[in-house]
N, C-alpha and C positions, 0 to 999 in steps of 0.2 A: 504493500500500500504506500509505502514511502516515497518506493522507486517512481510508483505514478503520478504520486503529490509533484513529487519534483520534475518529473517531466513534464506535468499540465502546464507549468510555472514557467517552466523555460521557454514554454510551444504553447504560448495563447493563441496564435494564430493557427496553427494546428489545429487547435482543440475547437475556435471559433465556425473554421472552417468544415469540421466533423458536423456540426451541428447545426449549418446553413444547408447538409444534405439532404436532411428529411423535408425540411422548409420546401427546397426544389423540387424534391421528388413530389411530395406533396400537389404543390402546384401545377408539377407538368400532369399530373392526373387531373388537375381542373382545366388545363389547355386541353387536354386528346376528349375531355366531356363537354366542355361548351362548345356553344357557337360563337363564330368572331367574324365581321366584315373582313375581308383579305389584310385593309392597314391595320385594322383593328389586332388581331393578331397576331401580325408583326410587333406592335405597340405590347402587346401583353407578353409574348417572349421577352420581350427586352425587358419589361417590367421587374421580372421573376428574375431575372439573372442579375439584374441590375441589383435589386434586394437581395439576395445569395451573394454578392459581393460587399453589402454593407454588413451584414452577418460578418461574413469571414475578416474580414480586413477593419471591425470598427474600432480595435484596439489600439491598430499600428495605423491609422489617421482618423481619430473620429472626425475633426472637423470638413476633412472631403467627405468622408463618409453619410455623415449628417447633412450637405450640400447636395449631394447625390440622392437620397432620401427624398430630400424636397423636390428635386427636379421630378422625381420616379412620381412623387404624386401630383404636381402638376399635369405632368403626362396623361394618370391616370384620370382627372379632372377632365382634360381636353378631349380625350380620346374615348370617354367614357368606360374603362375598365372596369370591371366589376371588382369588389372587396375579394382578395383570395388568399389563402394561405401566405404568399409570400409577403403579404402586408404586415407579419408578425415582426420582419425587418423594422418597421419603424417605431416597435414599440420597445426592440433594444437597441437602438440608436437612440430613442433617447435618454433612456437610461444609461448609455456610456457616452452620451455627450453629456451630462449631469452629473458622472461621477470622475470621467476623465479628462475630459474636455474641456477649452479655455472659458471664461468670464462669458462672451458674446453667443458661445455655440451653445452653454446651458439656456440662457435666458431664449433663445432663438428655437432651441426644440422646445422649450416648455410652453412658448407662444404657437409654436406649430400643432403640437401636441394637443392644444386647447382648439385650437382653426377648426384643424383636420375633421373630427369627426361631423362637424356643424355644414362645413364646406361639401362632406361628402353626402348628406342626405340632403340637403337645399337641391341637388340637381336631378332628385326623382322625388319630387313633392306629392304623385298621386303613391306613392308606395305607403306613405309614413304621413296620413293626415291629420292636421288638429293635435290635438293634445298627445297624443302616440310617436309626432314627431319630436316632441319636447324631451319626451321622459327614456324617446331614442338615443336624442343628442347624450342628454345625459350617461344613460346605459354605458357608453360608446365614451366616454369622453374620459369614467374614470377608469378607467386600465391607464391612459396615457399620464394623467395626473399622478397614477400611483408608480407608473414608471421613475417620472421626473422624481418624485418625493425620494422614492429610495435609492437612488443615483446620487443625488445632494444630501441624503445622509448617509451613503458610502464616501460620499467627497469631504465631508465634514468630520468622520469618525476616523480620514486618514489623517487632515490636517488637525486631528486634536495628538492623534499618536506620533505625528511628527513634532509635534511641539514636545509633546511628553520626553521623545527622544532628545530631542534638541538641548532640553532644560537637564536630562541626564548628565548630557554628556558636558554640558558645561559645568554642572557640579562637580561631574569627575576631574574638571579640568581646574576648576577651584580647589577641590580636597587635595588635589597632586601639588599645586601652589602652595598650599597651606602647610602641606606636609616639609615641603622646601623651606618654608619659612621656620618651620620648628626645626629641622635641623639645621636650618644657618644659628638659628639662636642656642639652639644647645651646643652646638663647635664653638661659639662666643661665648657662652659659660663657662667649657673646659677649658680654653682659652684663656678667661680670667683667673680660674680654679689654678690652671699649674703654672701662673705667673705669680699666684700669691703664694703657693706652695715651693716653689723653683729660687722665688726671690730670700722669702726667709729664712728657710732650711740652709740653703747654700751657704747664704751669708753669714748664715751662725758658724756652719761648720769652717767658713773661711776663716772666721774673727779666733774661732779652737785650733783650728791647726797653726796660725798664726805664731800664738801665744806659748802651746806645746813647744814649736820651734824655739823658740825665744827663753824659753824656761827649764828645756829639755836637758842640760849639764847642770844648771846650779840649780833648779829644783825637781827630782824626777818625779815627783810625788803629784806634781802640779799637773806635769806632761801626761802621766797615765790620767788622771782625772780630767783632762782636756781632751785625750783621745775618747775614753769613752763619753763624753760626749758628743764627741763627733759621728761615735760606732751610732748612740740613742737616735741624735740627730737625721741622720741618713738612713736606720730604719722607719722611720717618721714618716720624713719624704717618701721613702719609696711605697709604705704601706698607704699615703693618701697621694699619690699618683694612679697606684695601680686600679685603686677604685675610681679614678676619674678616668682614666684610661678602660677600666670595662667597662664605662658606657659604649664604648665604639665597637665593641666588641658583638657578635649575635652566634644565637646557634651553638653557644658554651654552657649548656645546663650544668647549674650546680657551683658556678664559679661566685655567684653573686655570694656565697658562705663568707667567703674569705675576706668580703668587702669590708672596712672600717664604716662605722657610723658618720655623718656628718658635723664638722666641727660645731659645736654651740657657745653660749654666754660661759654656760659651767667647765667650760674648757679654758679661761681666760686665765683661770691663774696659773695652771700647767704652762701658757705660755707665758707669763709672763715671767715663772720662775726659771722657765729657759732662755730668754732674754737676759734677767739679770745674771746668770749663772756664764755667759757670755760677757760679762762686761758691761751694762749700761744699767745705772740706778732707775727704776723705776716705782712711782709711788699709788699703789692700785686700791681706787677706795671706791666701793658702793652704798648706795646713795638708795631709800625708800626698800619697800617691800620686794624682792624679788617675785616672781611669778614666772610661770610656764607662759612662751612668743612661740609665736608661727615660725615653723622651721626657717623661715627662710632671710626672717627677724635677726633670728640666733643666728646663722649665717654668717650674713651681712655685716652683724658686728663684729664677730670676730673675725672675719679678714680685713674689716676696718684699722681692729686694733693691732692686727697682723703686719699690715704692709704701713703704718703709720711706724709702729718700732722699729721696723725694719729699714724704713729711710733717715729714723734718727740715728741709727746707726750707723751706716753708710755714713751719713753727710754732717753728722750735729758734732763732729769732734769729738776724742776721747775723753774730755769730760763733760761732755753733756748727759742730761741728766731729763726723763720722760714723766710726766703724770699722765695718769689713765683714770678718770671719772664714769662711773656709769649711775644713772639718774633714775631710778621707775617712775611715772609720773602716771596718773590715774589711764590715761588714754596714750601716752606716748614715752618712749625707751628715748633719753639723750644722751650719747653719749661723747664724751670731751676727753681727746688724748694731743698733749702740750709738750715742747720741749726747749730747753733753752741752747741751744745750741748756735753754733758760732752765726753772728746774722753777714757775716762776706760768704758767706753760702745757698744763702736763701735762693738767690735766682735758681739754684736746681730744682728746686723746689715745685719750677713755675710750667705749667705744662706746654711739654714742647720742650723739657729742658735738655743740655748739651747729652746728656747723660740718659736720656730716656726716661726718666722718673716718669714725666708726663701721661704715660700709659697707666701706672697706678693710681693717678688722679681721676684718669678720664674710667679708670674701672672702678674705681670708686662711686660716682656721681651716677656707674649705669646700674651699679647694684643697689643704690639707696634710691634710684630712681624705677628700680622695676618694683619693690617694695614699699612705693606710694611716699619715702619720703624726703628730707630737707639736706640738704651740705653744706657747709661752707669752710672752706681752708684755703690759708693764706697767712703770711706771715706775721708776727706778733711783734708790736711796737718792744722796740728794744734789743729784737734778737731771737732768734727760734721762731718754730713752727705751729699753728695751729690750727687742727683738725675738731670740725663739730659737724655732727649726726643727729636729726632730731626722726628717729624711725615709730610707726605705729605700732601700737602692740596687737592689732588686728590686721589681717589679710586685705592687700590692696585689691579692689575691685575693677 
């Protein structure tokens, strides 16, 4: 049954043409039974084939088709033909000129379609007298009306499925966009992620091995306690790498075990006791009730306070010296990390600087800005650095 689905499909005209044979045959049994004047005759042959041709062919041109139709009944008019089997032709011509056919050929059969049967008994008026011709017209008139009707809701029920289709496939074509746009933004997360992890980590373990070097003959005691922080350090990095790193990863069941959690607020003193243990005074005080933030809250801040240590180190001199404020305030987390460090430094600070800091500023502003909230950093009168945060303790909509 398939095989035949698909061949009727391919071979409309085929199939049209099978079934404009009966219609003929038909007919030619009304030609070898009637009588016909000699033109007459002639005229009615051609009639029948002429219809047999709008049958087969009204697919692959309705609007000659439908043309041809009208002439054939003109004809029949002129010559007086009698109604015959192959007048069935114009009742699927207008039907595929209604469902196939342009703007001008539906309106044109529907107007024919309505003519025809009124034109065809006006011209034997003693046949169908008085009120029998009325109720004739009628009879007669709606097969052609119910033709046209179901042609134009064949033509309407494709242009609704074309639309359906059309509005598909432009959603698919938005969800495939959209999809793009969530992976540009999550590569721009991981992005930030192992800049703020690449930058700290390293720079601590630079500031330890540094120091180990330097202390390694007159104090060994110092150097092995500098190493193993370098050992801590660099399992650090590599264990919150690796979990930024298996985002990109697919099709590794099971791997997601090994993942660290994401860094939060309750992680701030761990860091910051590895900051000082590195070398820079830091003075870390909290401020109101703590409470449980949107992951992404807790975040946010700590790679606030991440990459803010992290440049005072780098750049504030070795005796500069960092505060770290965090504020709970009824509807909003502020947090204020300050440093006094040398101010002929400051322009690195500025983004865009010689040094690339810039990137950490401008990762800053996108993370407190995807999280609905405020920044402001910029140097501080007198010397040093400072960085403020005013983030929500609820999820940006």
């Amino acid at each position: 049954m398939q095989r035949l689905y698909d061949f009727l499909r391919r071979h409309p005209t085929g199939v049209d043409t099978f079934w404009a044979l009966p219609v003929v045959g038909l007919s030619g049994l009304w030609l070898a039974e009637g009588t016909f004047e000699a033109n007459s005759r002639f005229v009615a042959v051609l009639t029948v084939f002429a219809l047999g041709t709008v049958i087969a062919l009204r697919r692959r041109a309705p609007e000659k088709m439908l043309l041809l139709a009208a002439a054939t009944g003109v004809a029949q008019l002129i010559f007086g033909i009698e109604e015959n089997p192959s007048n069935f032709g114009m009742l699927v011509i207008i039907y595929t000129a209604a469902a196939n056919g342009a703007g001008w050929a539906s309106r044109f059969a529907l107007v024919g379609g309505l003519l025809a049967p009124t034109l065809s008994l006006t011209r034997s008026p003693d046949d169908f007298p008085g009120a029998s011709r009325i109720v004739g017209i009628v009879f007669l008139t709606v097969p052609f009306a119910l033709a046209w009707v179901l042609g134009d809701s064949i033509r309407t029920r494709r242009a609704y499925y074309a639309q359906l289709e059309e509005r598909a496939a432009r959603l698919e074509k938005e969800r495939e966009a959209q999809s793009k746009m969530a992976v540009a933004a999550e590569r721009a997360r991981i992005a930030r992620e192992l800049h703020d992890v690449v930058a700290h980590n390293v720079s601590v373990m630079v500031v330890q091995a540094d120091g180990a070097a330097y202390v390694l003959d007159a104090a060994p005691d110092q150097a092995k306690q500098a190493l193993a922080t370098i050992s801590g350090t660099g399992r650090q990095a590599l264990a919150e790498m690796r979990r930024l790193l298996g985002v990109l990863r697919t099709g590794e069941p099971g791997e997601g075990r090994d993942y660290v959690p994401q860094p939060d607020v309750g992680q701030l003193d761990d860091l910051i006791e590895q900051v000082r243990g590195a070398g820079l005074a830091v003075d870390f005080t909290v401020e109101g009730s703590p409470r449980p933030l949107p992951s992404g809250v807790e975040l946010t801040a700590y790679r606030i306070v991440q990459e803010a240590l992290t440049n005072t180190r780098k750049h504030g001199g070795p005796e500069a010296g960092a505060t770290v404020r965090l504020t709970y305030g009824d509807a909003e987390l502020d947090l204020l990390v300050e440093d006094d460090g040398r101010g002929a430094q400051q322009e690195l600070y500025t983004e865009g600087g010689a040094d690339g800091l810039g990137h950490g500023l401008i990762g800053m502003r996108e993370r407190v800005g995807m999280v609905g909230g405020r920044l402001d950093a910029g140097p501080r009168p007198g010397g040093g650095f400072r960085i403020s945060a005013v983030l929500p303790m609820k999820p940006a909509h």
